[in-house]
Structures are given as C-alpha cells and as structure tokens.
CHARMM internal coordinates of N, CA and C (Angstrom, degrees):
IC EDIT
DIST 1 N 1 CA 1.4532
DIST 1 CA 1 C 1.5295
ANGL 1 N 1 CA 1 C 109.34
DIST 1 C 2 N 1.1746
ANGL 1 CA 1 C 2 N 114.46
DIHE 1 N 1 CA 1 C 2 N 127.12
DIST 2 N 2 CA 1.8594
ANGL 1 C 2 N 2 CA 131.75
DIHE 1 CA 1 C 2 N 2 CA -170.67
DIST 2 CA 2 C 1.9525
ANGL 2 N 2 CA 2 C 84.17
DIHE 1 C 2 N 2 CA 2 C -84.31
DIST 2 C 3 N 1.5914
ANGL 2 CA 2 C 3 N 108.73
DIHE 2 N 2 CA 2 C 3 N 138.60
DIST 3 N 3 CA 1.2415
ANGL 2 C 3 N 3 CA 109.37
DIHE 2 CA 2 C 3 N 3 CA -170.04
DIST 3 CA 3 C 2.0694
ANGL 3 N 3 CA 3 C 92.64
DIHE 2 C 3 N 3 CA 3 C -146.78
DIST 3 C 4 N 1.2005
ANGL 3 CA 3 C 4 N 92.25
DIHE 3 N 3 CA 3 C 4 N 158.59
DIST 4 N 4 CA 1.4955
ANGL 3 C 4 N 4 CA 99.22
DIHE 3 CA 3 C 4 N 4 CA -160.73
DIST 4 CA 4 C 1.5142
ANGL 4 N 4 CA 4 C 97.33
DIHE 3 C 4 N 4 CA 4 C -88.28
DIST 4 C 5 N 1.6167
ANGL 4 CA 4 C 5 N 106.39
DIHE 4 N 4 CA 4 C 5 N 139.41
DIST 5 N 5 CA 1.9005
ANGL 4 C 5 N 5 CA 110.82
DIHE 4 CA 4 C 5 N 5 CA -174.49
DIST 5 CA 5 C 1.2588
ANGL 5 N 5 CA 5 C 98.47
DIHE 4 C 5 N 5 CA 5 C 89.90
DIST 5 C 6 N 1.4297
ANGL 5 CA 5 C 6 N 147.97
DIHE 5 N 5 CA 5 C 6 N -23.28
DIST 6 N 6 CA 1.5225
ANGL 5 C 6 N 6 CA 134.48
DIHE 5 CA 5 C 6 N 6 CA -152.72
DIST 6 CA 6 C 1.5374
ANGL 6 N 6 CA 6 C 99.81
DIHE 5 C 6 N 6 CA 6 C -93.17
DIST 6 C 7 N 1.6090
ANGL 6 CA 6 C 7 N 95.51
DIHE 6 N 6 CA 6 C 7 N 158.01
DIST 7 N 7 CA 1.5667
ANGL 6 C 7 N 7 CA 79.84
DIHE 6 CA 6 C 7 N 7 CA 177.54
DIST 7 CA 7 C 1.6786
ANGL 7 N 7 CA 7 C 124.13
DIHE 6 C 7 N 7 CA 7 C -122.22
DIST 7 C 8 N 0.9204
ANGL 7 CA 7 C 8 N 136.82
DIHE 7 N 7 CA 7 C 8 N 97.22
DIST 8 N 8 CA 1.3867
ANGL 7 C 8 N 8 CA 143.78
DIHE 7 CA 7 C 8 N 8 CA -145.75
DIST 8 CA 8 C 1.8391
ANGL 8 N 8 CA 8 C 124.95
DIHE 7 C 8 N 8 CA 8 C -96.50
DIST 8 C 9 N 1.1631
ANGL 8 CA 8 C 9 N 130.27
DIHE 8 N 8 CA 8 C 9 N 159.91
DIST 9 N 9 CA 1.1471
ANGL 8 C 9 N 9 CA 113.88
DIHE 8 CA 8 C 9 N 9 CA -178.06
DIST 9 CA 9 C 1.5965
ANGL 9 N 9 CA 9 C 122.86
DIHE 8 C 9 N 9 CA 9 C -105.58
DIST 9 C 10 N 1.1567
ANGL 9 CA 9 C 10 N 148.13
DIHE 9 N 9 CA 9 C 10 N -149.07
DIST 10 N 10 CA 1.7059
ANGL 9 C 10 N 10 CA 126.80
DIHE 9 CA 9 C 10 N 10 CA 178.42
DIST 10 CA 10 C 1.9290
ANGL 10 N 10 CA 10 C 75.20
DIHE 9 C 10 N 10 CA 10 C -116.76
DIST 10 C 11 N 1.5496
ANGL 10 CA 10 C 11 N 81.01
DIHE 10 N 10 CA 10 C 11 N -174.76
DIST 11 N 11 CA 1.6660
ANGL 10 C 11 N 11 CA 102.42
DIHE 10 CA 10 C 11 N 11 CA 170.04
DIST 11 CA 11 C 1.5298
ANGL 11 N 11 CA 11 C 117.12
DIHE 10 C 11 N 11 CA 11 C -103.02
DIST 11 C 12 N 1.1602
ANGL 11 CA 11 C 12 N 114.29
DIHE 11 N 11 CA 11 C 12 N 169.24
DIST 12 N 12 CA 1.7658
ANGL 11 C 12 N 12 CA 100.81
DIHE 11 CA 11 C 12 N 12 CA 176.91
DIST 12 CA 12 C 1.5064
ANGL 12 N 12 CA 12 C 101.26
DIHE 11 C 12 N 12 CA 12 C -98.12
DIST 12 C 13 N 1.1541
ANGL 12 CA 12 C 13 N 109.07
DIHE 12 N 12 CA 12 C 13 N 177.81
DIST 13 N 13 CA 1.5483
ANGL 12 C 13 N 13 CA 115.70
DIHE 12 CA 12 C 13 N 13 CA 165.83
DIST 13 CA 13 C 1.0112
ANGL 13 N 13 CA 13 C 92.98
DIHE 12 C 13 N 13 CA 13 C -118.30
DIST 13 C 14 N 1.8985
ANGL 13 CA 13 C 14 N 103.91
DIHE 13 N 13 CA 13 C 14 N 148.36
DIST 14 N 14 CA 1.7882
ANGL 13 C 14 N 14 CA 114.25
DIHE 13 CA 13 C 14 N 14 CA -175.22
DIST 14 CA 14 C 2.1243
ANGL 14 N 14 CA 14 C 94.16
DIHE 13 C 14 N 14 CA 14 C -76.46
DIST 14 C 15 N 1.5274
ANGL 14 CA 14 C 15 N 87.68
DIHE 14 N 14 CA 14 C 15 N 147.79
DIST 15 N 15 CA 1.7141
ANGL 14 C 15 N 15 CA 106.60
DIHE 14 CA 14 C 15 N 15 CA 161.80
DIST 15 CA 15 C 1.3049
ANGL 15 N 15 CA 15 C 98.15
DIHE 14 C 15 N 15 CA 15 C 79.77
DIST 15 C 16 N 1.3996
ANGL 15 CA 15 C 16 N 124.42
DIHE 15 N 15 CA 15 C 16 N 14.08
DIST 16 N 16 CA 1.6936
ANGL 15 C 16 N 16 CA 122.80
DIHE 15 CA 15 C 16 N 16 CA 164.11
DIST 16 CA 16 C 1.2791
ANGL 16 N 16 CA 16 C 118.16
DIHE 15 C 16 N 16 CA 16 C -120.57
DIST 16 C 17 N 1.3285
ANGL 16 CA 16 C 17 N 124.42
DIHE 16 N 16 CA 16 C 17 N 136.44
DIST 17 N 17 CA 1.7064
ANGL 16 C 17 N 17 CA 130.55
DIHE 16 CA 16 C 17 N 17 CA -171.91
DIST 17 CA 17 C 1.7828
ANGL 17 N 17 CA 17 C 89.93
DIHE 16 C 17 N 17 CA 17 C -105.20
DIST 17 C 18 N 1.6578
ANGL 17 CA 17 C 18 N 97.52
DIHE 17 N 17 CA 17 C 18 N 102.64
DIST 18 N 18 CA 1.3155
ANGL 17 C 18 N 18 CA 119.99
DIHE 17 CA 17 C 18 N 18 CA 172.52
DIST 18 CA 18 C 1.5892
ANGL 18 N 18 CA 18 C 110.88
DIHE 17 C 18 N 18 CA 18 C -116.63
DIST 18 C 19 N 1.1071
ANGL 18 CA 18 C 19 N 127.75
DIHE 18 N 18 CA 18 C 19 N 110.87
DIST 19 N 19 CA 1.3959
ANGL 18 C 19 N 19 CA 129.57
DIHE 18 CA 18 C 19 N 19 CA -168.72
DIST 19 CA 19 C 1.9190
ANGL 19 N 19 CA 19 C 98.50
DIHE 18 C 19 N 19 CA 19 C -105.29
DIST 19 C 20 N 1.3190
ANGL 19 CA 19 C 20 N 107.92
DIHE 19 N 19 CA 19 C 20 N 36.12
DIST 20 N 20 CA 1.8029
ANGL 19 C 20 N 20 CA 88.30
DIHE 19 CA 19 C 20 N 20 CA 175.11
DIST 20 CA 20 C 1.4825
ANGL 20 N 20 CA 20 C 100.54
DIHE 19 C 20 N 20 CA 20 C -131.91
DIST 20 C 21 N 1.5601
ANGL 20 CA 20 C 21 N 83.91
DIHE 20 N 20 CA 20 C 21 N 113.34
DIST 21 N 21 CA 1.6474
ANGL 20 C 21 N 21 CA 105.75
DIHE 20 CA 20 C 21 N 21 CA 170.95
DIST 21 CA 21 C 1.5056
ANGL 21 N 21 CA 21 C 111.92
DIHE 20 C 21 N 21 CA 21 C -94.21
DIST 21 C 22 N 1.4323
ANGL 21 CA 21 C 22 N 111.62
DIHE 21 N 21 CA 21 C 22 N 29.03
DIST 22 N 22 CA 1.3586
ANGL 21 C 22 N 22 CA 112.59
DIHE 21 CA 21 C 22 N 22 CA 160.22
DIST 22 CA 22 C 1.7675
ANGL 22 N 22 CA 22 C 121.58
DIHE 21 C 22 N 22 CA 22 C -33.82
DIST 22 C 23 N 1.2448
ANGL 22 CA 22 C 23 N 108.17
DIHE 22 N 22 CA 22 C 23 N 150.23
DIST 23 N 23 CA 1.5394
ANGL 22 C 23 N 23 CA 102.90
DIHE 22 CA 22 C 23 N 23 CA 166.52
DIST 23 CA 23 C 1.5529
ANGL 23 N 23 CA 23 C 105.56
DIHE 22 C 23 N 23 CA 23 C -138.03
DIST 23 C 24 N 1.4195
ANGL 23 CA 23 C 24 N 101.31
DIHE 23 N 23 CA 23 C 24 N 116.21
DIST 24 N 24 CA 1.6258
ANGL 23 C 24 N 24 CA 125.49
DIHE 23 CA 23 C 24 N 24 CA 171.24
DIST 24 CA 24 C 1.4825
ANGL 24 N 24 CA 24 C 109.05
DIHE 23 C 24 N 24 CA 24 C -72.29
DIST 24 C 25 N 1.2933
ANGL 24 CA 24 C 25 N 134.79
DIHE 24 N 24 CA 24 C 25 N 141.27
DIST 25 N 25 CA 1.6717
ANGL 24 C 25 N 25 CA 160.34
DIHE 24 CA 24 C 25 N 25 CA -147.51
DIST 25 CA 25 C 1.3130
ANGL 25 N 25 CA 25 C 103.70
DIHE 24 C 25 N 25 CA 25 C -106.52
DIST 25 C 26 N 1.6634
ANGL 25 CA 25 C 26 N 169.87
DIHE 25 N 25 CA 25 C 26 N 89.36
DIST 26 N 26 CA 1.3658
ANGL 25 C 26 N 26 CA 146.27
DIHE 25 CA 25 C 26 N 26 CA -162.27
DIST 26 CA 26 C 1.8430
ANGL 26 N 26 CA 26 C 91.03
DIHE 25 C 26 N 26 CA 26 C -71.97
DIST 26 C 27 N 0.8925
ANGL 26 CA 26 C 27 N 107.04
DIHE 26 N 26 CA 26 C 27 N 139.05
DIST 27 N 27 CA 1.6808
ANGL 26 C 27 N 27 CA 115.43
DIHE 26 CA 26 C 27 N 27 CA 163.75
DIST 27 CA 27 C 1.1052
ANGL 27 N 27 CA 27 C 124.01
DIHE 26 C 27 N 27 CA 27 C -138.18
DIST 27 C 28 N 1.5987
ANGL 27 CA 27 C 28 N 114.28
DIHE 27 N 27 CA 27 C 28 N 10.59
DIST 28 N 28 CA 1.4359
ANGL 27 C 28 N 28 CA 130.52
DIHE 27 CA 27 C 28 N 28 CA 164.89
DIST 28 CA 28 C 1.0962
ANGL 28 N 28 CA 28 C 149.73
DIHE 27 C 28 N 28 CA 28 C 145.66
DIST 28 C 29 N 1.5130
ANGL 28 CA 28 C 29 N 139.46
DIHE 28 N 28 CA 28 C 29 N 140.49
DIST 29 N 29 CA 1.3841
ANGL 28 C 29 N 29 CA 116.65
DIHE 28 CA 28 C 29 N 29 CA -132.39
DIST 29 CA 29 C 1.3477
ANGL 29 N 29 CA 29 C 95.19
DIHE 28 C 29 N 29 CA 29 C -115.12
DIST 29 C 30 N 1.5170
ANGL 29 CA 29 C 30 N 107.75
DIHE 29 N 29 CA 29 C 30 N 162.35
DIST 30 N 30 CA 1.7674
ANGL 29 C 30 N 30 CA 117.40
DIHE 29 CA 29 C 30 N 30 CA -158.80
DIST 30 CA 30 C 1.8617
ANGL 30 N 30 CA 30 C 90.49
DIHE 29 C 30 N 30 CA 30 C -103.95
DIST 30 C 31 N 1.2824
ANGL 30 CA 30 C 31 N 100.52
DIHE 30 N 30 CA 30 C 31 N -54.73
DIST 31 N 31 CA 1.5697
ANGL 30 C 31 N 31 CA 110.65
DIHE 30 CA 30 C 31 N 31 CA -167.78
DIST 31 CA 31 C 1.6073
ANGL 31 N 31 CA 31 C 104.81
DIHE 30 C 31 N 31 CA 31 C -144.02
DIST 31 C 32 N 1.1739
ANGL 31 CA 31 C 32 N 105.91
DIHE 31 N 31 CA 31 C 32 N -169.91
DIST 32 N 32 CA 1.6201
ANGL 31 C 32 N 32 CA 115.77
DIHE 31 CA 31 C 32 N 32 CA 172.34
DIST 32 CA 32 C 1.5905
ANGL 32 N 32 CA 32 C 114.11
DIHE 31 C 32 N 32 CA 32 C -52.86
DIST 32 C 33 N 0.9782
ANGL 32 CA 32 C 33 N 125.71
DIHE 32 N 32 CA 32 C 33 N -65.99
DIST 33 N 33 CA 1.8024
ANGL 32 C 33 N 33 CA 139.17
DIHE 32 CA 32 C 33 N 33 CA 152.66
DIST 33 CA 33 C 1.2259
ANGL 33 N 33 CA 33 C 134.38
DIHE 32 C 33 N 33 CA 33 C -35.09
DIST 33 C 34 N 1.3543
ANGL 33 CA 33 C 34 N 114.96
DIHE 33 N 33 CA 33 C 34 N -36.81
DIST 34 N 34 CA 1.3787
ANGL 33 C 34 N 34 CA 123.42
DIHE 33 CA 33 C 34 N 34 CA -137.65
DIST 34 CA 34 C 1.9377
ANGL 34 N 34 CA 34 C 103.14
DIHE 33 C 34 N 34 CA 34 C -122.53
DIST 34 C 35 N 0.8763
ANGL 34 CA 34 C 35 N 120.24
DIHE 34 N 34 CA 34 C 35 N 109.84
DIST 35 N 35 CA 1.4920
ANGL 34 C 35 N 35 CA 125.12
DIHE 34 CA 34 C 35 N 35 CA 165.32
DIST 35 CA 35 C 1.4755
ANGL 35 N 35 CA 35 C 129.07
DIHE 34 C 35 N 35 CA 35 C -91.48
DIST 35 C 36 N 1.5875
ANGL 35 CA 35 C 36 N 113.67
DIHE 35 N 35 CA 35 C 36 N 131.11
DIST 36 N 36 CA 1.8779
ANGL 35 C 36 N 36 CA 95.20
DIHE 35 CA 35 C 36 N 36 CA 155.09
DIST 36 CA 36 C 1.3799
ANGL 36 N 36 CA 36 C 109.28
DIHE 35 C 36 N 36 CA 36 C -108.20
DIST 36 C 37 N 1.3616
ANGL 36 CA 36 C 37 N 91.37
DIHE 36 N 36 CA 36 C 37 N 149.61
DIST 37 N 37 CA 1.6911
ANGL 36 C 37 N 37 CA 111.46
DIHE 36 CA 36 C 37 N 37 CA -179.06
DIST 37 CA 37 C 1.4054
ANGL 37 N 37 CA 37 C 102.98
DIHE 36 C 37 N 37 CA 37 C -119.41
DIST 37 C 38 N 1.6415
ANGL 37 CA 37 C 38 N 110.11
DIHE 37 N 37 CA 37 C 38 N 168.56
DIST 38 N 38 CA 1.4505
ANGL 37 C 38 N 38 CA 127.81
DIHE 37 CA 37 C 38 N 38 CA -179.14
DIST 38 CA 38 C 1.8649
ANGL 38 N 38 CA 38 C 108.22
DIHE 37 C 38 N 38 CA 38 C -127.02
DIST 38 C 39 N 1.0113
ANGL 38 CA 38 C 39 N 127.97
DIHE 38 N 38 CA 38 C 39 N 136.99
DIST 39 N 39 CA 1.2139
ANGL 38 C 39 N 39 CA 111.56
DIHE 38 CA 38 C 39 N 39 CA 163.45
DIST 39 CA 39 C 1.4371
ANGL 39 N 39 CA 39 C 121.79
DIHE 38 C 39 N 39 CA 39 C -105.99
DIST 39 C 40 N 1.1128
ANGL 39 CA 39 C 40 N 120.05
DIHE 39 N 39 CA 39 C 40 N 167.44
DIST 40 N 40 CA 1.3728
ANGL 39 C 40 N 40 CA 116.37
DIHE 39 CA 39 C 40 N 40 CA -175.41
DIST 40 CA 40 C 1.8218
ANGL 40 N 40 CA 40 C 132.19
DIHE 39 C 40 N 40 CA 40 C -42.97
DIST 40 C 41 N 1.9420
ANGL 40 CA 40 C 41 N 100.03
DIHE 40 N 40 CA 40 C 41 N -14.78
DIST 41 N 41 CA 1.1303
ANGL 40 C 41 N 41 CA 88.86
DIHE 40 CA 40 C 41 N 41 CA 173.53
DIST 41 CA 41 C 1.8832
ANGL 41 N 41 CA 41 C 111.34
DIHE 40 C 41 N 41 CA 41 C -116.38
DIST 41 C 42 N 0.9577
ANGL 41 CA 41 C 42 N 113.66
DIHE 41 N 41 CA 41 C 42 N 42.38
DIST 42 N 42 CA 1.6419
ANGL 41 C 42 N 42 CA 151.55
DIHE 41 CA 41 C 42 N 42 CA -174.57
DIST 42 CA 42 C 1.3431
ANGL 42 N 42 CA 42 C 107.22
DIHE 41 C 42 N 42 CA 42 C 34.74
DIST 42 C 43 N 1.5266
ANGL 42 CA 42 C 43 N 98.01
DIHE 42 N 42 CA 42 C 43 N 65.16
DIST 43 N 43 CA 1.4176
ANGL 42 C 43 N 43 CA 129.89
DIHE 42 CA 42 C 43 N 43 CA 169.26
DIST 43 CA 43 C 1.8594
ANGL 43 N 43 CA 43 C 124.27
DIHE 42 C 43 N 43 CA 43 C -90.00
DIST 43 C 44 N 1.0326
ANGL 43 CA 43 C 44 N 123.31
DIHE 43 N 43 CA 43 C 44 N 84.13
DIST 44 N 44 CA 1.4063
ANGL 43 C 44 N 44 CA 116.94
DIHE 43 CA 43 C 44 N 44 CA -151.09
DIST 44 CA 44 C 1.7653
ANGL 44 N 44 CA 44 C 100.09
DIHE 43 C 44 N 44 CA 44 C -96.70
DIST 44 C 45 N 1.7443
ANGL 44 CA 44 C 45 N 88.45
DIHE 44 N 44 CA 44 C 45 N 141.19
DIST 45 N 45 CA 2.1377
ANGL 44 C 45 N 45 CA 105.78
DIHE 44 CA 44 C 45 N 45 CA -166.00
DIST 45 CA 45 C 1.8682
ANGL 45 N 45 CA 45 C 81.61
DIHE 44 C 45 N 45 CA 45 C -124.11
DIST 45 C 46 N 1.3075
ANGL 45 CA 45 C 46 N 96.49
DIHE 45 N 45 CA 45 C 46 N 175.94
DIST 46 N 46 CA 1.7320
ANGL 45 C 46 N 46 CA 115.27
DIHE 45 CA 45 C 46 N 46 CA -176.07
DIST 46 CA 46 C 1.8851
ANGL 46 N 46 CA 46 C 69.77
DIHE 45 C 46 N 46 CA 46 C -147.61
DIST 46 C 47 N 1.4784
ANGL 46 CA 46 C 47 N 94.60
DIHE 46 N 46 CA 46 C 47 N 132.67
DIST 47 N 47 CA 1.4873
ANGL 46 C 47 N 47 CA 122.78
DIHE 46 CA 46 C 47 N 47 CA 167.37
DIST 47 CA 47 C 1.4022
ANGL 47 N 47 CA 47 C 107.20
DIHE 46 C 47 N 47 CA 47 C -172.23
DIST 47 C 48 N 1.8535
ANGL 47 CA 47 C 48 N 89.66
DIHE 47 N 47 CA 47 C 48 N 150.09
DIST 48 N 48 CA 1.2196
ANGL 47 C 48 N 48 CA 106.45
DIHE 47 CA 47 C 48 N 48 CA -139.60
DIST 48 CA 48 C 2.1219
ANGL 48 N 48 CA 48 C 90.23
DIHE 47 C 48 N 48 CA 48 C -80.53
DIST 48 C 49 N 1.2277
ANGL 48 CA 48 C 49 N 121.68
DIHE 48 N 48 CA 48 C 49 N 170.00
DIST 49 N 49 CA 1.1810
ANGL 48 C 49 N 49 CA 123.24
DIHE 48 CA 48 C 49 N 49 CA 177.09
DIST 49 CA 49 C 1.5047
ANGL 49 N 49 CA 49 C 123.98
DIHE 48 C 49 N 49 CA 49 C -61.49
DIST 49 C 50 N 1.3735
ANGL 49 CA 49 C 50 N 93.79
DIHE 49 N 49 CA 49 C 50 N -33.17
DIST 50 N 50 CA 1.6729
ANGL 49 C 50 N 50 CA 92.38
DIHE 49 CA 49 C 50 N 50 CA 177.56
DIST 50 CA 50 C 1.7640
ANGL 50 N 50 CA 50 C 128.95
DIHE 49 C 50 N 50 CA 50 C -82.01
DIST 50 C 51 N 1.6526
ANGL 50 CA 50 C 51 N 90.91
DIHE 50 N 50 CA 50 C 51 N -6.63
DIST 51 N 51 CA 1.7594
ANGL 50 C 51 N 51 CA 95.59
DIHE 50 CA 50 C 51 N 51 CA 155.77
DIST 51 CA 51 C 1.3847
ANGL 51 N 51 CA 51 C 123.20
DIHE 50 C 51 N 51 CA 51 C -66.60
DIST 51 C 52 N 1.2143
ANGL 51 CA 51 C 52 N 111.17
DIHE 51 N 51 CA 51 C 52 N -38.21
DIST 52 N 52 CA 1.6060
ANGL 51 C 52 N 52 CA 109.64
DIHE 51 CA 51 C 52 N 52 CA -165.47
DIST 52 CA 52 C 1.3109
ANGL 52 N 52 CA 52 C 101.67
DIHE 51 C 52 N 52 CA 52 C -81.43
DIST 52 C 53 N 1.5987
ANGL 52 CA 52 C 53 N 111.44
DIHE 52 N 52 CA 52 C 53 N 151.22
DIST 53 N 53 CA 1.3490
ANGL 52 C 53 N 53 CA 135.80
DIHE 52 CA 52 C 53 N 53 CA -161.62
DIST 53 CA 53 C 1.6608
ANGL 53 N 53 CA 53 C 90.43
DIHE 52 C 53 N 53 CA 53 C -70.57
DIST 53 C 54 N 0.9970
ANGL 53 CA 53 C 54 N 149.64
DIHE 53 N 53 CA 53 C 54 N 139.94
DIST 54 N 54 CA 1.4816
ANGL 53 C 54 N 54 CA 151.28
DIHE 53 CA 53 C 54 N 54 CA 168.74
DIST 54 CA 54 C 1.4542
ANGL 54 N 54 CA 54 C 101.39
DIHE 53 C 54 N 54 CA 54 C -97.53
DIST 54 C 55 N 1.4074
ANGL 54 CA 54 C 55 N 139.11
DIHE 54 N 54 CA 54 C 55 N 123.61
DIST 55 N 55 CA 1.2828
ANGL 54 C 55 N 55 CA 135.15
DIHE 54 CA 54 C 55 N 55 CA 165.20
DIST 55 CA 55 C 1.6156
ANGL 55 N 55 CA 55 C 134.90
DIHE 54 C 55 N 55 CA 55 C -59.78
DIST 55 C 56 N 1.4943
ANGL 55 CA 55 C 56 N 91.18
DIHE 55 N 55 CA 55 C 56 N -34.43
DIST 56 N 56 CA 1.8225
ANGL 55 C 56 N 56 CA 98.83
DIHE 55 CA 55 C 56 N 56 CA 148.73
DIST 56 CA 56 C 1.3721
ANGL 56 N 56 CA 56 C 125.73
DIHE 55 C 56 N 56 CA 56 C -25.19
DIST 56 C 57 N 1.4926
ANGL 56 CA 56 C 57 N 93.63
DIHE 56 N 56 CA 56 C 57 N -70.07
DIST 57 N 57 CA 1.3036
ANGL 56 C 57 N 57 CA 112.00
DIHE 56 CA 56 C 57 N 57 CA -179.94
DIST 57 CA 57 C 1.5855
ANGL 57 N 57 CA 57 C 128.18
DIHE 56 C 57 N 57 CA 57 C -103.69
DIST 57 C 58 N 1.1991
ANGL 57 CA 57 C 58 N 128.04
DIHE 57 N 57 CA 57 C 58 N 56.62
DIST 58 N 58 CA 1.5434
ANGL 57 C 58 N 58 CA 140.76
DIHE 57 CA 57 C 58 N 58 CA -159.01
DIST 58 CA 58 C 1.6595
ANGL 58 N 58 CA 58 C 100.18
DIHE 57 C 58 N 58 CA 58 C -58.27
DIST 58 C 59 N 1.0982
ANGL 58 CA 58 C 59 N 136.22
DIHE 58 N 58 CA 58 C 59 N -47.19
DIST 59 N 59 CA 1.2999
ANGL 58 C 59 N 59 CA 137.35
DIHE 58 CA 58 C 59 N 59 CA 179.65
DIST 59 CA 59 C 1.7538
ANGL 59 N 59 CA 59 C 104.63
DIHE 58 C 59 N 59 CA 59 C -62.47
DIST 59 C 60 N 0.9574
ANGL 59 CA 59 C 60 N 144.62
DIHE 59 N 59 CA 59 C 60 N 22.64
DIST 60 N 60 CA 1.1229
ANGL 59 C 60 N 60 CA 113.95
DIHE 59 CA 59 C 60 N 60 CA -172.60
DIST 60 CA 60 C 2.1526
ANGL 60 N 60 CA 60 C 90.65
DIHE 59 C 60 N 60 CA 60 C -142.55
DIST 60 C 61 N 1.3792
ANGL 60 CA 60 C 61 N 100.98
DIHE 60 N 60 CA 60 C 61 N 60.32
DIST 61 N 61 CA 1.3830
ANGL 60 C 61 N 61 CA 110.17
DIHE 60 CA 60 C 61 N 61 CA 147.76
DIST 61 CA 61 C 1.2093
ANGL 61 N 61 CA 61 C 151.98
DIHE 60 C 61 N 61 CA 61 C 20.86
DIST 61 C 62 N 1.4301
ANGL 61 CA 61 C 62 N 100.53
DIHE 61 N 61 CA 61 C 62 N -110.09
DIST 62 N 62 CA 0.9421
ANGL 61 C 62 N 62 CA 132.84
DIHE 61 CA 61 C 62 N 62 CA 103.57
DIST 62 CA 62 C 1.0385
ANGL 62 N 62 CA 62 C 154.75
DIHE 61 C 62 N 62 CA 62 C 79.27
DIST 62 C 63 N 1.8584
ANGL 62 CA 62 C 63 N 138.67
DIHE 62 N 62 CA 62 C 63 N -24.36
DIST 63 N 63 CA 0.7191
ANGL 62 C 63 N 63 CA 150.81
DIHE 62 CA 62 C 63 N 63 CA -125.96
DIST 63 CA 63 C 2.2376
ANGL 63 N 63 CA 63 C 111.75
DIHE 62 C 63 N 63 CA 63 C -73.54
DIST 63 C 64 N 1.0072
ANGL 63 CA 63 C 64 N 136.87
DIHE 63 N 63 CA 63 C 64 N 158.88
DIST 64 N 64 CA 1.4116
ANGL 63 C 64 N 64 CA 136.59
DIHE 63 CA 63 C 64 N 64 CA -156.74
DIST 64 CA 64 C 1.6785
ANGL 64 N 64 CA 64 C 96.83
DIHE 63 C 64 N 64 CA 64 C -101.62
DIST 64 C 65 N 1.3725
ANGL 64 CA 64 C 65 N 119.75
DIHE 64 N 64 CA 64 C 65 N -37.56
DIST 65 N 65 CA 0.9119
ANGL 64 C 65 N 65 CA 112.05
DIHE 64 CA 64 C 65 N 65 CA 166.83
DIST 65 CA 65 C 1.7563
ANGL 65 N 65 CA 65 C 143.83
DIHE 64 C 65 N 65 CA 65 C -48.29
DIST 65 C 66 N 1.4232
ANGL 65 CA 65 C 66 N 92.12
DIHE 65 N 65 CA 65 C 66 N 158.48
DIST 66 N 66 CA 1.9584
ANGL 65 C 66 N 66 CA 97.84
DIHE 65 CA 65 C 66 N 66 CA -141.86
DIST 66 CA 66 C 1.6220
ANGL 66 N 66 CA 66 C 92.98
DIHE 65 C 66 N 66 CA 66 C -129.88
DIST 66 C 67 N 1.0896
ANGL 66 CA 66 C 67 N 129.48
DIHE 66 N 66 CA 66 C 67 N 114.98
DIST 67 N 67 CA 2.0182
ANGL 66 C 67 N 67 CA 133.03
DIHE 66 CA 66 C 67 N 67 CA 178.76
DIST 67 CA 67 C 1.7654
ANGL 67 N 67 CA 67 C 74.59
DIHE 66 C 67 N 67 CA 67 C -104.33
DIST 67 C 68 N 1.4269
ANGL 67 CA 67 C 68 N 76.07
DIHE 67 N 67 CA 67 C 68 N 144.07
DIST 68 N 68 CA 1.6898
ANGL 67 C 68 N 68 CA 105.80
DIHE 67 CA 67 C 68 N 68 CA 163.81
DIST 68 CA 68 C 1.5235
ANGL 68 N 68 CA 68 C 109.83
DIHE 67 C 68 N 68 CA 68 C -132.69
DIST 68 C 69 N 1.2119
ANGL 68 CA 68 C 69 N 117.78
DIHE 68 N 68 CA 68 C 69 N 137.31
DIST 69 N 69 CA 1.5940
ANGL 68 C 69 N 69 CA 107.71
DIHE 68 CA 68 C 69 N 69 CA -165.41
DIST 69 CA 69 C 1.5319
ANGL 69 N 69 CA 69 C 102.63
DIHE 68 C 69 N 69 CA 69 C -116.49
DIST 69 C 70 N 1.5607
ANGL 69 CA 69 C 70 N 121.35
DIHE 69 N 69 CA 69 C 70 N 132.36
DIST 70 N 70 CA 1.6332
ANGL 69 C 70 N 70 CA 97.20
DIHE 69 CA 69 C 70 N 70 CA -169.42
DIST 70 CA 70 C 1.8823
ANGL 70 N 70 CA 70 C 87.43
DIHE 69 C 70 N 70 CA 70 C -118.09
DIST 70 C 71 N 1.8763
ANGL 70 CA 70 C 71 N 110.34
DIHE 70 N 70 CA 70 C 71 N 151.74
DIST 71 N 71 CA 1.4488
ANGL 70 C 71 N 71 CA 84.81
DIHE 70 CA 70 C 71 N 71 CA -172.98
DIST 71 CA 71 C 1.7846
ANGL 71 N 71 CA 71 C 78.70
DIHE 70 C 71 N 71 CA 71 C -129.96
DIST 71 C 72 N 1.0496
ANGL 71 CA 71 C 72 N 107.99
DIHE 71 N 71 CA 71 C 72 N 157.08
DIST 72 N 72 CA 1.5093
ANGL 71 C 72 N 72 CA 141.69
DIHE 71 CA 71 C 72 N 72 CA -177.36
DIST 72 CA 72 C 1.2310
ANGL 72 N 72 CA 72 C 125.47
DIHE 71 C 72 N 72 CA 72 C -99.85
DIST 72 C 73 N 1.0123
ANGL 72 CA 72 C 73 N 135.60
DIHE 72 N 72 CA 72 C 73 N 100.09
DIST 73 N 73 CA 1.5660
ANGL 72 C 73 N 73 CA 157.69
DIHE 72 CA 72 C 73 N 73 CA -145.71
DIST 73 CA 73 C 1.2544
ANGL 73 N 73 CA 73 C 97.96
DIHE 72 C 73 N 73 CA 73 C -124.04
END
COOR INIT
IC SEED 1 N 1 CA 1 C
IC BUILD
C-alpha cells in the first residue's frame, strides 16, 4: 500500500541497465492510480502507483511495462 509522506523507490523495466536508486517522497495523490512525488532535490514527477516499489511487496521490481521502439528509414 503507497502511503502519503513515505518515501519509495520506482521499478525497473526488464532489458534496461538503470542504475537510479533514487527515492521519490508521496506528497499526494491525483486519483486512484496516480501519485505526486518529490525527490530529494524538490523536483516534483506524477507517477502512476504501480511504478513505485510497494514495501508489502519488496520482491516485485519489476515493473510489467513493455517500450516498443519503431525506427523510420
């Protein structure tokens, strides 16, 4: 459960070398889904709930999401 003030980390996406273990702040929620966060240098993102690492569930990384890249020739 995503909880307001906590401070949480994103998820990775599989097949990308992402080295930021940043941790985003919740400071408030937009909708059912949807969070804003702060980062430490009081830089504020809107991401959706199912990015952030949930502490419940620490194993689950992770994120389901899928980029498809189309290139133009």
């Amino acid at each position: 459960m995503i909880e307001l003030g906590k401070k949480y980390r994103l998820k990775k996406i599989k097949g990308f070398e992402n080295s930021d273990n940043e941790y985003y702040k919740v400071i408030g929620f937009y909708n059912f889904d949807t969070v804003i966060c702060e980062n430490t240098y009081g830089e504020r993102f809107v991401f959706m709930k199912e990015f952030l690492i949930d502490p419940q569930m620490p194993n689950e990384i992770y994120s389901d999401l899928m980029l498809t890249f189309y290139f133009l020739i």
